[in-house]
PyMOL Python script that loads the backbone (N, CA, C, O; Angstrom):
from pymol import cmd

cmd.read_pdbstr("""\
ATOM      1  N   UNK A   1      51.283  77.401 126.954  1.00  0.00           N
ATOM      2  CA  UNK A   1      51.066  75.970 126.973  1.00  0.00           C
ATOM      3  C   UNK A   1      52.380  75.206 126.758  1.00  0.00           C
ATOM      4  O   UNK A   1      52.672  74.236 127.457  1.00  0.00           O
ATOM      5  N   UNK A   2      53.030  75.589 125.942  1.00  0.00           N
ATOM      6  CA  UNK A   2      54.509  74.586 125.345  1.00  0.00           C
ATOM      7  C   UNK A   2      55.560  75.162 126.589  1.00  0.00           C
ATOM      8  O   UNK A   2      56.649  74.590 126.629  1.00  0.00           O
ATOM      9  N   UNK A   3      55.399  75.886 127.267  1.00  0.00           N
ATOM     10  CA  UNK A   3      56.362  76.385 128.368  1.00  0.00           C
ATOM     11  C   UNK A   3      56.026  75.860 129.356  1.00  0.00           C
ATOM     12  O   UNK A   3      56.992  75.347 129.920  1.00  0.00           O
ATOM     13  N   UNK A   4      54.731  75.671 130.078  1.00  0.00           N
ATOM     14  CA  UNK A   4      54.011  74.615 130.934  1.00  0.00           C
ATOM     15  C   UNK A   4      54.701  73.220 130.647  1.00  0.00           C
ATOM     16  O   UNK A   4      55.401  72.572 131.426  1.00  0.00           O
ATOM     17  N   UNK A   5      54.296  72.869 129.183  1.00  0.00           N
ATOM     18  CA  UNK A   5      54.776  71.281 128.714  1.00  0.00           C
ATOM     19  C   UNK A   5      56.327  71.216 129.217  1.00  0.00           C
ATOM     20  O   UNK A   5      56.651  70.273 129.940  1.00  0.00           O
ATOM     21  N   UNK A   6      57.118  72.024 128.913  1.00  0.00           N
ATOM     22  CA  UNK A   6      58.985  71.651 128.759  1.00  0.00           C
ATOM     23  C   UNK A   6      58.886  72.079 130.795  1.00  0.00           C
ATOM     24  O   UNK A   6      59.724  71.425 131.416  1.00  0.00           O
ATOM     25  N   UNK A   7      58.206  72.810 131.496  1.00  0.00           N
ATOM     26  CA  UNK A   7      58.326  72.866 132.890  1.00  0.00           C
ATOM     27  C   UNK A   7      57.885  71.429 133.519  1.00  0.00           C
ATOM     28  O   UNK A   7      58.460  70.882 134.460  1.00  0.00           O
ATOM     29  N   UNK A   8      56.752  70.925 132.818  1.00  0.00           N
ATOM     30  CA  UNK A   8      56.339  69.476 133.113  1.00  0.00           C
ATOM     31  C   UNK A   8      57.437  68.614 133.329  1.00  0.00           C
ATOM     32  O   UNK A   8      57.816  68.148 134.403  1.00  0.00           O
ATOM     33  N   UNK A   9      58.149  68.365 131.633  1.00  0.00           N
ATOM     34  CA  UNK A   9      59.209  67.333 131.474  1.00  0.00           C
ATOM     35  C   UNK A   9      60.228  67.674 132.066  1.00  0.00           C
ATOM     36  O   UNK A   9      60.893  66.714 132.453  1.00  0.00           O
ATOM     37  N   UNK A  10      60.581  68.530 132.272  1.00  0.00           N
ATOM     38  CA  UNK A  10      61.811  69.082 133.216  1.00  0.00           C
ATOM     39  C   UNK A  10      61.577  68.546 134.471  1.00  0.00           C
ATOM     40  O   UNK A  10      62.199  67.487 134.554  1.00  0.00           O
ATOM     41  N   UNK A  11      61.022  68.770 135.389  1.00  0.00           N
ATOM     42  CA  UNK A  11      60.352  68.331 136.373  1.00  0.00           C
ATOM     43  C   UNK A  11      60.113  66.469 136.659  1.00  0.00           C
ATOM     44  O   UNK A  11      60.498  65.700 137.540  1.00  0.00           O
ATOM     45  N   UNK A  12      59.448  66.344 135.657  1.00  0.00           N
ATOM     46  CA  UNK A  12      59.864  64.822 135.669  1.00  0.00           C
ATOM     47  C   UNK A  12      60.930  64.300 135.999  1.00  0.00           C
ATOM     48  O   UNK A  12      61.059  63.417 136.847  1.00  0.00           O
ATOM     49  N   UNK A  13      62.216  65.061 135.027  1.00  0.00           N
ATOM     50  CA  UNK A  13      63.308  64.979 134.969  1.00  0.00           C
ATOM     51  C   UNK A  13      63.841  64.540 136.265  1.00  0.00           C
ATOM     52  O   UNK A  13      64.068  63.454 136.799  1.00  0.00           O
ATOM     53  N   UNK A  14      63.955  65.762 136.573  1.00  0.00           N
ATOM     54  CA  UNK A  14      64.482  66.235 138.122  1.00  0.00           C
ATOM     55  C   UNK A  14      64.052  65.730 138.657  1.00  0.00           C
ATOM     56  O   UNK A  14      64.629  66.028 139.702  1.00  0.00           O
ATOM     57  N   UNK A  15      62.806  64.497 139.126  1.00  0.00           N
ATOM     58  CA  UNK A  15      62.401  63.712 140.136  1.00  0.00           C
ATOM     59  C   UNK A  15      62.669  62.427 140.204  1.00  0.00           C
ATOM     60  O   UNK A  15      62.627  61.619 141.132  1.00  0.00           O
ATOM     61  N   UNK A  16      63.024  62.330 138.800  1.00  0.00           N
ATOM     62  CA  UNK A  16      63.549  60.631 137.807  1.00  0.00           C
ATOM     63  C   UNK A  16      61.937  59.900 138.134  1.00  0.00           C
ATOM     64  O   UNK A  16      61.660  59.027 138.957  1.00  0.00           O
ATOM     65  N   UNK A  17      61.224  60.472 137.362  1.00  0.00           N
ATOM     66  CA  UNK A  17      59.561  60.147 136.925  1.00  0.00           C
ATOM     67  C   UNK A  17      59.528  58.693 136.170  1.00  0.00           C
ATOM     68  O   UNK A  17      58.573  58.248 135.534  1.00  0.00           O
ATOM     69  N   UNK A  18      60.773  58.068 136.384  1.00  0.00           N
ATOM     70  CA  UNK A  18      60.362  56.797 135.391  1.00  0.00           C
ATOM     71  C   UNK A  18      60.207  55.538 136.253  1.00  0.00           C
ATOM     72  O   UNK A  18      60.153  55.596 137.482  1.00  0.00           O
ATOM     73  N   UNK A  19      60.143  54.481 135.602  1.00  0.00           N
ATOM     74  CA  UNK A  19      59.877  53.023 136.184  1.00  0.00           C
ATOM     75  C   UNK A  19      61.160  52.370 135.573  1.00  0.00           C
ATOM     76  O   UNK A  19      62.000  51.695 136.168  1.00  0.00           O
ATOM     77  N   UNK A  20      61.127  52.692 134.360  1.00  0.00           N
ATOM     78  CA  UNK A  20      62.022  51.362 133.402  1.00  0.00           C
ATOM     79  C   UNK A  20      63.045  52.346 132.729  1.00  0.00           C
ATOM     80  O   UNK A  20      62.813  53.554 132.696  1.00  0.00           O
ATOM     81  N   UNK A  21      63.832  51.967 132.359  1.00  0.00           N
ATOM     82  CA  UNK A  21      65.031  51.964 130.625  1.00  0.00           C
ATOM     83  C   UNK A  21      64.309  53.058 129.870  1.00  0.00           C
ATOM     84  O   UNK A  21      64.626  54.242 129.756  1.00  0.00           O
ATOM     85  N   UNK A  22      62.858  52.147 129.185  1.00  0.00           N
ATOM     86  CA  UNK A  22      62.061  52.398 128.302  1.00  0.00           C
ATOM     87  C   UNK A  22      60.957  54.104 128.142  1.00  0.00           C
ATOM     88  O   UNK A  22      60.620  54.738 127.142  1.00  0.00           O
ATOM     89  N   UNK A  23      60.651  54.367 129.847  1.00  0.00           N
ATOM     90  CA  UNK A  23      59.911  54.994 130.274  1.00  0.00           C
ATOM     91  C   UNK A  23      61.469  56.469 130.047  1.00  0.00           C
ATOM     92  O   UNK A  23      61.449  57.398 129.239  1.00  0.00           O
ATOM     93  N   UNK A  24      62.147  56.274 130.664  1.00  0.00           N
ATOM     94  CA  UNK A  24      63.626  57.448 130.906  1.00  0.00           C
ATOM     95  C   UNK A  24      63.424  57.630 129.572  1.00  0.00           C
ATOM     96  O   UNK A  24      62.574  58.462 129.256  1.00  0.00           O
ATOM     97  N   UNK A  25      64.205  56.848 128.428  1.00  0.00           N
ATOM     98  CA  UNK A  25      64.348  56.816 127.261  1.00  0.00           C
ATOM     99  C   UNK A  25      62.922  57.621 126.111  1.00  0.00           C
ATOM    100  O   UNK A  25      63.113  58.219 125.053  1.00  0.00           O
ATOM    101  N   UNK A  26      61.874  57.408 126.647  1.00  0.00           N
ATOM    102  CA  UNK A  26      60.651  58.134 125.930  1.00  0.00           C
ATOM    103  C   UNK A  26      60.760  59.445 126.701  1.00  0.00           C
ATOM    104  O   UNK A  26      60.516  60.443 126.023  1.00  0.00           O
ATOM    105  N   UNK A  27      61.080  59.649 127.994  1.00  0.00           N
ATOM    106  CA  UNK A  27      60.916  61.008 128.466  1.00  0.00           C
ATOM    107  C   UNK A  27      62.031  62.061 127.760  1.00  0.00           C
ATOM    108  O   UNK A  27      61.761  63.158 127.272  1.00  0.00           O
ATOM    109  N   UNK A  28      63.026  61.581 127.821  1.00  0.00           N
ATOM    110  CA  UNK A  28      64.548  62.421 126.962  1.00  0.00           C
ATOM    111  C   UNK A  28      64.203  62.645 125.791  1.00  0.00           C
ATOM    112  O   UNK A  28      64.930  63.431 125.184  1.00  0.00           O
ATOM    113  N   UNK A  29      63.042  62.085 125.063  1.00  0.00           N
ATOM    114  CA  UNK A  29      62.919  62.066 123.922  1.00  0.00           C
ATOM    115  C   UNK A  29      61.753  63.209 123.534  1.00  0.00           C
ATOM    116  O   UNK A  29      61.786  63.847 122.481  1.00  0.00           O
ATOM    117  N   UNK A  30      60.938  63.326 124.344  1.00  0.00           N
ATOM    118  CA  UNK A  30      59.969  64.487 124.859  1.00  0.00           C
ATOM    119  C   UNK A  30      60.527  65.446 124.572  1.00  0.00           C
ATOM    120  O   UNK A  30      60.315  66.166 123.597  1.00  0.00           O
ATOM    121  N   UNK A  31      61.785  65.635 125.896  1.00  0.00           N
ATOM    122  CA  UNK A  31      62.531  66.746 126.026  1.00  0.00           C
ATOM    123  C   UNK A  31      63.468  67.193 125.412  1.00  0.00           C
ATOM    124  O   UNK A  31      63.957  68.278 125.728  1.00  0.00           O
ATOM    125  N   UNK A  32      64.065  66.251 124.102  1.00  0.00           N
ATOM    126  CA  UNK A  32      64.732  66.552 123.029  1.00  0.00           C
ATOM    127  C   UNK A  32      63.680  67.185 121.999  1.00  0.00           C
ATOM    128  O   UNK A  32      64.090  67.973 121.147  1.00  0.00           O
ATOM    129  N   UNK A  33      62.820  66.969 122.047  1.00  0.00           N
ATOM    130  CA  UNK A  33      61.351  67.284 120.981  1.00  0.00           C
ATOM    131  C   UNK A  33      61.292  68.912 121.244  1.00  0.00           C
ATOM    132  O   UNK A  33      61.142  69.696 120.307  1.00  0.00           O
ATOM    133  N   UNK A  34      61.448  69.413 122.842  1.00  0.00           N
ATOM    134  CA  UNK A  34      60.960  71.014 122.968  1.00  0.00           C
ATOM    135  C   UNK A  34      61.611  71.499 122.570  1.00  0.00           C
ATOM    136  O   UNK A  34      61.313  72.652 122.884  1.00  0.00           O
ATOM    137  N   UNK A  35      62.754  71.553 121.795  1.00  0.00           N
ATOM    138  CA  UNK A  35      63.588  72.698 121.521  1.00  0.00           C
ATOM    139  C   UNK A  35      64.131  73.221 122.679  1.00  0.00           C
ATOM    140  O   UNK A  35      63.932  74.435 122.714  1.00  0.00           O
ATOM    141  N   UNK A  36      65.049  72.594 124.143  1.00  0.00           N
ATOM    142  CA  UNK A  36      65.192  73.614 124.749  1.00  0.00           C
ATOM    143  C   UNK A  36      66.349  74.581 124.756  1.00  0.00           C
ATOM    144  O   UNK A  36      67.326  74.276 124.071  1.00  0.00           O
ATOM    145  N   UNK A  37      66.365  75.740 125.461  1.00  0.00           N
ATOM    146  CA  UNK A  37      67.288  76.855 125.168  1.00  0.00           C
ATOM    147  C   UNK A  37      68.583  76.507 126.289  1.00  0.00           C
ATOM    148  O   UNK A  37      68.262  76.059 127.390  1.00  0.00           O
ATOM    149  N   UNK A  38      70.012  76.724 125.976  1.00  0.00           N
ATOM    150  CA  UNK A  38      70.860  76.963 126.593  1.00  0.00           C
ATOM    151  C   UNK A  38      70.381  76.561 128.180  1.00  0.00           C
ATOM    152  O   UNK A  38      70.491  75.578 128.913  1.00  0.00           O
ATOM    153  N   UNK A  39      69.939  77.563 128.240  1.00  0.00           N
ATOM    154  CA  UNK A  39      70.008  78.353 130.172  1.00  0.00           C
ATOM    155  C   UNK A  39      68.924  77.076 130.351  1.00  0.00           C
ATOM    156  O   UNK A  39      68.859  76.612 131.489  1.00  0.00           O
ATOM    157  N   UNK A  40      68.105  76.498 129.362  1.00  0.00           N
ATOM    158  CA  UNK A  40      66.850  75.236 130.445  1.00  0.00           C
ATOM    159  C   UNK A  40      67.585  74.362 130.483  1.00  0.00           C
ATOM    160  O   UNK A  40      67.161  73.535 131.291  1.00  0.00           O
ATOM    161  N   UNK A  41      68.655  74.006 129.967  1.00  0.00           N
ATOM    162  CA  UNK A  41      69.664  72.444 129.588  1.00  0.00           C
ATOM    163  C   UNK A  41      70.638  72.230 130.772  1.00  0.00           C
ATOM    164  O   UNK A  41      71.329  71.234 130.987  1.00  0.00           O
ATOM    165  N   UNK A  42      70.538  73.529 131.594  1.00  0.00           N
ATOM    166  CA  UNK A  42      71.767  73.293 132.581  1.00  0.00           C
ATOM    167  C   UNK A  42      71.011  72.284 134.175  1.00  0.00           C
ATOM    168  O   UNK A  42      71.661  71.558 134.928  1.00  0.00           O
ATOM    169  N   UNK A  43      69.484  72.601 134.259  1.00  0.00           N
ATOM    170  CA  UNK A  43      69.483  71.101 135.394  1.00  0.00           C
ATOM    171  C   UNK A  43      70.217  70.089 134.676  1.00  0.00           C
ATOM    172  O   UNK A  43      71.351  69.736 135.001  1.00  0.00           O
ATOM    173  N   UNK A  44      69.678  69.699 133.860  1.00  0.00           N
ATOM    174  CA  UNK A  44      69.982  68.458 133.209  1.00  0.00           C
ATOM    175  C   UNK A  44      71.500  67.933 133.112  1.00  0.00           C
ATOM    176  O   UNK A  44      71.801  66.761 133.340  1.00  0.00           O
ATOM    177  N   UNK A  45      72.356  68.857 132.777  1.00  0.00           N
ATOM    178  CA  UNK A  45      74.336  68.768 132.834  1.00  0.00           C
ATOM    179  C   UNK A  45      74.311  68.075 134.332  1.00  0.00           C
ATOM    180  O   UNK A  45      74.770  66.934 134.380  1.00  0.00           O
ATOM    181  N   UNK A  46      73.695  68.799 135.867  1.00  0.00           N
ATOM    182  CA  UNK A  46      73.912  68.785 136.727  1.00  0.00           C
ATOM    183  C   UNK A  46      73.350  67.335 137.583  1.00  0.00           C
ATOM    184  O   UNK A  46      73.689  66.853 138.664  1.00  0.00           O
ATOM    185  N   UNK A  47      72.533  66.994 136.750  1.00  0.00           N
ATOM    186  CA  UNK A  47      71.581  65.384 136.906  1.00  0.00           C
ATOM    187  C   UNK A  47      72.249  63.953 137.271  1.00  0.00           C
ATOM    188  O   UNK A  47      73.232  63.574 136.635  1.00  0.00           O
ATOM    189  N   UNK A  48      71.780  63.293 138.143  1.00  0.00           N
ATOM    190  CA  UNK A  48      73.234  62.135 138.659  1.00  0.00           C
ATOM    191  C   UNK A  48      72.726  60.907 137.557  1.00  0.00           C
ATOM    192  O   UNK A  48      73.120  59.745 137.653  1.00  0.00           O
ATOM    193  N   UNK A  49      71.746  61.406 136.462  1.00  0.00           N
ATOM    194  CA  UNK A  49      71.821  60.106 135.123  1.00  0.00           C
ATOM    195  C   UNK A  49      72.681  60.518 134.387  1.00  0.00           C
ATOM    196  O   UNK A  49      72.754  61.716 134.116  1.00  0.00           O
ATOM    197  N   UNK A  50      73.696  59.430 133.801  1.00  0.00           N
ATOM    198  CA  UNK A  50      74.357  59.915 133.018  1.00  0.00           C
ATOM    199  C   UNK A  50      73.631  59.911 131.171  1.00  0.00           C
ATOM    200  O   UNK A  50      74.252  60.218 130.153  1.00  0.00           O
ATOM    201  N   UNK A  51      72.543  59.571 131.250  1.00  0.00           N
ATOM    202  CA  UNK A  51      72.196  59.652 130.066  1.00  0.00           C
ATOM    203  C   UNK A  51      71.463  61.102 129.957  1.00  0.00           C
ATOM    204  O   UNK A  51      71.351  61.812 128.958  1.00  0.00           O
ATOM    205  N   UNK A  52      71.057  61.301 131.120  1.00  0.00           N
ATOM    206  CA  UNK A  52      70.139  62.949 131.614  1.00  0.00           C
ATOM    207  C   UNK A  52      71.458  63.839 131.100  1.00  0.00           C
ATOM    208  O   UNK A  52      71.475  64.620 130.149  1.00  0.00           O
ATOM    209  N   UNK A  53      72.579  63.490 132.017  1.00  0.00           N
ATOM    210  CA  UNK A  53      73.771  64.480 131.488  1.00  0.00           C
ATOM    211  C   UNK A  53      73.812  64.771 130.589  1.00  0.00           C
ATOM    212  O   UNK A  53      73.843  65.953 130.246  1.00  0.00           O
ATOM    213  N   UNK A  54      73.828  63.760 129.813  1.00  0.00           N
ATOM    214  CA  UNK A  54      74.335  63.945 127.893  1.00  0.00           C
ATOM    215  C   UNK A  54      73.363  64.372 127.074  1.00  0.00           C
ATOM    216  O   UNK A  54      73.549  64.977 126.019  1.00  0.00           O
ATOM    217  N   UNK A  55      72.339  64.072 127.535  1.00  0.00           N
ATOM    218  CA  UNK A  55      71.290  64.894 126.773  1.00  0.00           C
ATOM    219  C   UNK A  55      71.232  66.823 127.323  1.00  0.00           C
ATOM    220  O   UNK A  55      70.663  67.694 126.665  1.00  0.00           O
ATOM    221  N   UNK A  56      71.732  66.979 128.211  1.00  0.00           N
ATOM    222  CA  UNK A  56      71.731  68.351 129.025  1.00  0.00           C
ATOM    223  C   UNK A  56      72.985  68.688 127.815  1.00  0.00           C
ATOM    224  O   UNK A  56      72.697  69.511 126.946  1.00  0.00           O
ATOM    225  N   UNK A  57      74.192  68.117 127.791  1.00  0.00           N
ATOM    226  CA  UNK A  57      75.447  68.347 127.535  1.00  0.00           C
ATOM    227  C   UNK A  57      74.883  69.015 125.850  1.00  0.00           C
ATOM    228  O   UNK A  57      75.008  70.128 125.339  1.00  0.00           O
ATOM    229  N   UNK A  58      74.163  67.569 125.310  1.00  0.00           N
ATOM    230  CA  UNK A  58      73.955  68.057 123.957  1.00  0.00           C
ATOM    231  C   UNK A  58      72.982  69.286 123.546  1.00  0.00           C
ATOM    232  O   UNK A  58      72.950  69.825 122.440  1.00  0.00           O
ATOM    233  N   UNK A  59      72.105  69.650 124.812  1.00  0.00           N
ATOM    234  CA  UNK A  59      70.931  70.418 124.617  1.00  0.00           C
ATOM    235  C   UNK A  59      72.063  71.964 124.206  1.00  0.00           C
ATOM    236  O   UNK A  59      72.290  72.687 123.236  1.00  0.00           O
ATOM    237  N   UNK A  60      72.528  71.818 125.716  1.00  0.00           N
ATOM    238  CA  UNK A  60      73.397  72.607 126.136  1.00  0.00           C
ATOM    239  C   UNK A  60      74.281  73.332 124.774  1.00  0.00           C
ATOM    240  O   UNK A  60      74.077  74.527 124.561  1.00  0.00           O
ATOM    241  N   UNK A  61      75.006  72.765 124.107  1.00  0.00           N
ATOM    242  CA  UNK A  61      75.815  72.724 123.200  1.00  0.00           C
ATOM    243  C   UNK A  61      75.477  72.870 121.693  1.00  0.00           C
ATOM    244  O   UNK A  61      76.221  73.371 120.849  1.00  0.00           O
ATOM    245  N   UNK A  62      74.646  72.525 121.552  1.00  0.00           N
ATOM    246  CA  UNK A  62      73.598  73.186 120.087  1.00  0.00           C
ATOM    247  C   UNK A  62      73.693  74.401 120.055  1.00  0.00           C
ATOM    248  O   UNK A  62      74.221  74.829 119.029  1.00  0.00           O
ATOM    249  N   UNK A  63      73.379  75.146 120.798  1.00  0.00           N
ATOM    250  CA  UNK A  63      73.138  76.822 120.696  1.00  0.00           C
ATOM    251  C   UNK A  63      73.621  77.173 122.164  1.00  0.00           C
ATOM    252  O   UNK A  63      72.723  77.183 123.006  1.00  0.00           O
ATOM    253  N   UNK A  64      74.658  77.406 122.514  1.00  0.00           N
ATOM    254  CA  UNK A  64      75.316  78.037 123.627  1.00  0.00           C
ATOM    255  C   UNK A  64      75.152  79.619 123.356  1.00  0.00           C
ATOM    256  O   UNK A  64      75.007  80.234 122.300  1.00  0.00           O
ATOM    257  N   UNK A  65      75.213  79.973 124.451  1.00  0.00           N
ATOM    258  CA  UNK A  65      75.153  81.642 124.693  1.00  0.00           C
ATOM    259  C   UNK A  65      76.146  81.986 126.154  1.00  0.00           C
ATOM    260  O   UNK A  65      76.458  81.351 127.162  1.00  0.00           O
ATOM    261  N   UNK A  66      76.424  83.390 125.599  1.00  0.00           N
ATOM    262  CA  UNK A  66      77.201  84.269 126.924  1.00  0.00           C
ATOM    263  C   UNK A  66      76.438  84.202 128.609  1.00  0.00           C
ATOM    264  O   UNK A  66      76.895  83.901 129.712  1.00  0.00           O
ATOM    265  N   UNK A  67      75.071  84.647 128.129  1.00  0.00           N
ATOM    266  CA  UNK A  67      73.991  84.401 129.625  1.00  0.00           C
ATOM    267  C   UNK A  67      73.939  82.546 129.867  1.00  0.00           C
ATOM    268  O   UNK A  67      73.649  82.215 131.017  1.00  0.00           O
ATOM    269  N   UNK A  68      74.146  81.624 129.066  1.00  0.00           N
ATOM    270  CA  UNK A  68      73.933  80.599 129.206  1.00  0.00           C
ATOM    271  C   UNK A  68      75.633  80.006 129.940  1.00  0.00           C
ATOM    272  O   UNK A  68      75.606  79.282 130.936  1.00  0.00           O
ATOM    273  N   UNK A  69      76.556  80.289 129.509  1.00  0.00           N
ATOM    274  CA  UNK A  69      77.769  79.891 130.121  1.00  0.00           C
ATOM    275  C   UNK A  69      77.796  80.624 131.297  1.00  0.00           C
ATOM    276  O   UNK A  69      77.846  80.043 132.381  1.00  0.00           O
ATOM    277  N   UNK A  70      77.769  81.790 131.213  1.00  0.00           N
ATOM    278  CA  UNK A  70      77.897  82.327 132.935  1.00  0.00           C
ATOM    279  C   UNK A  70      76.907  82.189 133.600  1.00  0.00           C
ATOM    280  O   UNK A  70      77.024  82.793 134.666  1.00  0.00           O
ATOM    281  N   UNK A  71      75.532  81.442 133.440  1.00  0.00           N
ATOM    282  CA  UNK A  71      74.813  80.921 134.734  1.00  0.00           C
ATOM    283  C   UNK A  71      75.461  79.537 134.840  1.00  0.00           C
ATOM    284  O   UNK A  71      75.276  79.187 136.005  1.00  0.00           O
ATOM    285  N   UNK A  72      76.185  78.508 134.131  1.00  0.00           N
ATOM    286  CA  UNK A  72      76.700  77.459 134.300  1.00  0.00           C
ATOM    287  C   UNK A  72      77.652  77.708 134.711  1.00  0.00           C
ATOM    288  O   UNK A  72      77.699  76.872 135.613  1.00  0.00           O
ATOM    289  N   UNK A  73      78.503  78.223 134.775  1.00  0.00           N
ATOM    290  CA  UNK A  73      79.626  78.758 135.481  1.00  0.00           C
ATOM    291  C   UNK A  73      79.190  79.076 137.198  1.00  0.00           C
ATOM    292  O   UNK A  73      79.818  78.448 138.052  1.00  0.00           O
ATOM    293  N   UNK A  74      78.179  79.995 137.609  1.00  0.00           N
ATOM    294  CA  UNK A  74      77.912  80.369 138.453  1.00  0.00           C
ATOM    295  C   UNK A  74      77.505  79.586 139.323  1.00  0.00           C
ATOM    296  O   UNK A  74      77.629  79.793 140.530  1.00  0.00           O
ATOM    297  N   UNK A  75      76.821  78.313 138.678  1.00  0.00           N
ATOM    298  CA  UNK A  75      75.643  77.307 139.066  1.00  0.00           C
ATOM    299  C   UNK A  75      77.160  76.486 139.673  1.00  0.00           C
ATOM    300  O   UNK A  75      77.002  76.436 140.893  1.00  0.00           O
ATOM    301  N   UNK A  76      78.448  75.879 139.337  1.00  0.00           N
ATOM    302  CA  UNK A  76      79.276  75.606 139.596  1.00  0.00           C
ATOM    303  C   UNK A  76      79.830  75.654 140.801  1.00  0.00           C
ATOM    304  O   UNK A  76      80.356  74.570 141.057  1.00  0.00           O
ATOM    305  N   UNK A  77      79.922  76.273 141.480  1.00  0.00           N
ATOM    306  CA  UNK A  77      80.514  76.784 143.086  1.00  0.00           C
ATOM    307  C   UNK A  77      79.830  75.467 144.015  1.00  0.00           C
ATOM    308  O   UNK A  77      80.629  74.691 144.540  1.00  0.00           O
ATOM    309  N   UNK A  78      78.658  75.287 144.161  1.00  0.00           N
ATOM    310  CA  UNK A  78      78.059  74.508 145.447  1.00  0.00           C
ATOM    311  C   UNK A  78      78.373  72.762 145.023  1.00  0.00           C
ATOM    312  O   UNK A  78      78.112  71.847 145.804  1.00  0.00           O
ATOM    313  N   UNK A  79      78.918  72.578 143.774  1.00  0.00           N
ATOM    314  CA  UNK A  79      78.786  71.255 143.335  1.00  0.00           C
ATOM    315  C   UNK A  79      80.410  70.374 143.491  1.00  0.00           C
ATOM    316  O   UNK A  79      81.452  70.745 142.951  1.00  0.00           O
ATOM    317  N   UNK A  80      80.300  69.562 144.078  1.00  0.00           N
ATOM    318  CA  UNK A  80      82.065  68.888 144.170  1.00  0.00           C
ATOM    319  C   UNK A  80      83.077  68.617 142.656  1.00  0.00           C
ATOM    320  O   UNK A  80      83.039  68.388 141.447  1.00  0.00           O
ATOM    321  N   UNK A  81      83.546  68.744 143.293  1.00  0.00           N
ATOM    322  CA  UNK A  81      84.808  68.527 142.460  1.00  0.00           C
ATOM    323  C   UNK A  81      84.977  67.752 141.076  1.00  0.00           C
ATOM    324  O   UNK A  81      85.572  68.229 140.109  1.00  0.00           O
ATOM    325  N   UNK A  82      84.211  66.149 141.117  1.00  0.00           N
ATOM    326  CA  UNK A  82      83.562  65.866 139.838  1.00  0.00           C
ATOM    327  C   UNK A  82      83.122  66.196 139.468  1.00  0.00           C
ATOM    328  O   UNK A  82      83.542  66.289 138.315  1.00  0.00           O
ATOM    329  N   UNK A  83      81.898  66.786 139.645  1.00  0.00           N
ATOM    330  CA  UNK A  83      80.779  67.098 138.961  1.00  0.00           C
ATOM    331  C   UNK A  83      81.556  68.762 138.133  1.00  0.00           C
ATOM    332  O   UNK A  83      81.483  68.863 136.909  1.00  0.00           O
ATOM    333  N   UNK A  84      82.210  69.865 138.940  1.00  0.00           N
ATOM    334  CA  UNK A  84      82.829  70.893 138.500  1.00  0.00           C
ATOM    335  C   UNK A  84      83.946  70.563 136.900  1.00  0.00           C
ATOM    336  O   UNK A  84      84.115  71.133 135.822  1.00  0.00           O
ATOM    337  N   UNK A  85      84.461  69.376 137.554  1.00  0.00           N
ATOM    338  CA  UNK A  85      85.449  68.585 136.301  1.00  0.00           C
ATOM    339  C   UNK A  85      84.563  68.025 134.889  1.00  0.00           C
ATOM    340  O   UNK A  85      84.890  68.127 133.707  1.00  0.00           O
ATOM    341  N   UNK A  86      83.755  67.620 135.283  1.00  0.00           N
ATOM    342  CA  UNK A  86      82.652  67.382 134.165  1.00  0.00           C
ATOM    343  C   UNK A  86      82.600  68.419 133.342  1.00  0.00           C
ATOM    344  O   UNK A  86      83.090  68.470 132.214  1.00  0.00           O
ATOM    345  N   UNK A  87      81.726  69.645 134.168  1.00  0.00           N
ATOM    346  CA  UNK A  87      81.176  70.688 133.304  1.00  0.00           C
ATOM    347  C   UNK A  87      82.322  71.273 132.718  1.00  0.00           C
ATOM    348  O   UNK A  87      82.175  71.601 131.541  1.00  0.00           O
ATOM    349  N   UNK A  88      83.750  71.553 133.384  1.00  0.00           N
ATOM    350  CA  UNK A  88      85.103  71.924 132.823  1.00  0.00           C
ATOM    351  C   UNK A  88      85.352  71.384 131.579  1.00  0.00           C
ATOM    352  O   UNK A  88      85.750  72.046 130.621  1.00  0.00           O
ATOM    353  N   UNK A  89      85.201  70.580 131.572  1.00  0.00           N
ATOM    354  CA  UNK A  89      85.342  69.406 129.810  1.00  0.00           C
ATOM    355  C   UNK A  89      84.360  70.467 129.011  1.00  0.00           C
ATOM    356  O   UNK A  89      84.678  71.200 128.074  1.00  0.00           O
ATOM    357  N   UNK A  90      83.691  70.398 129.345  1.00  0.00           N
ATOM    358  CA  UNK A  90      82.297  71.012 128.105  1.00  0.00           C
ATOM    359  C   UNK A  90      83.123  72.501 128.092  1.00  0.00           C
ATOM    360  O   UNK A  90      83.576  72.931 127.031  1.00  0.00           O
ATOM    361  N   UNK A  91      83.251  73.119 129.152  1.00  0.00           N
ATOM    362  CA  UNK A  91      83.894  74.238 128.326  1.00  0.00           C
ATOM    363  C   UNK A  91      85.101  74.203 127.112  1.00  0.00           C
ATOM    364  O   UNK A  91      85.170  75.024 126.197  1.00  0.00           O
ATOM    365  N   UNK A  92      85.714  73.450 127.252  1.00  0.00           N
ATOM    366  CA  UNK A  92      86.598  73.426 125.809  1.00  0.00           C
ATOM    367  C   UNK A  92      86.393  72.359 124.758  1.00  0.00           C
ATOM    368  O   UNK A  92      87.216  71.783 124.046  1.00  0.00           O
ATOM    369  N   UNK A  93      84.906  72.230 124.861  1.00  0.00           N
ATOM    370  CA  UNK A  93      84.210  72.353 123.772  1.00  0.00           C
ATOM    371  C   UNK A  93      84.042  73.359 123.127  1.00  0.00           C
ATOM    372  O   UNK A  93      84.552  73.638 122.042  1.00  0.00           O
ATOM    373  N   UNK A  94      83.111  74.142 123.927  1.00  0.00           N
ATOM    374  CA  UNK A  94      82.517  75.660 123.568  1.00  0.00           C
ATOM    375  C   UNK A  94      83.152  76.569 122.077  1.00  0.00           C
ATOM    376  O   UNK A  94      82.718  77.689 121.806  1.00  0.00           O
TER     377      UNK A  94
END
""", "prot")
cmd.dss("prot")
cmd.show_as("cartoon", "prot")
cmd.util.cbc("prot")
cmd.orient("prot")
């Protein structure tokens, strides 16, 4: 059931399921609520909201892992040059 729920909000995500500010802002807040893992946070880095980003960035970055950087790494290749420069920053975070 709670894996259904975070596939739901994800999904939302990824379709930009909102109307308003207000509606985005309650959905991120959902999806800050599931606990998600590393490897579910990376649509979200890749998302053209920049508030979607930062919530991916922060999901992302709570609990990073080895399988979680090298599918973001991998996921990297098909995406331009900004978007590659973006995720580059977050690595020296890490």
């Amino acid at each position: 059931m709670l894996f259904s729920r975070k596939k739901n909000l994800l999904q939302q995500v990824a379709t930009n399921s909102w109307r308003t500010d207000a509606d985005k802002e309650a959905l991120l807040e959902q999806i800050k609520a599931q606990d998600l893992k590393p490897l579910e946070a990376i649509p979200l880095i890749w998302h053209a909201d920049a508030l979607v980003r930062k919530l991916g960035v922060d999901l992302f970055m709570a609990k990073p892992n080895a399988e979680a950087v090298r599918a973001l790494v991998l996921s990297m290749g098909d995406k331009p040059n900004h978007q590659r420069a973006f995720v580059t920053r977050i690595y020296a975070r890490i």
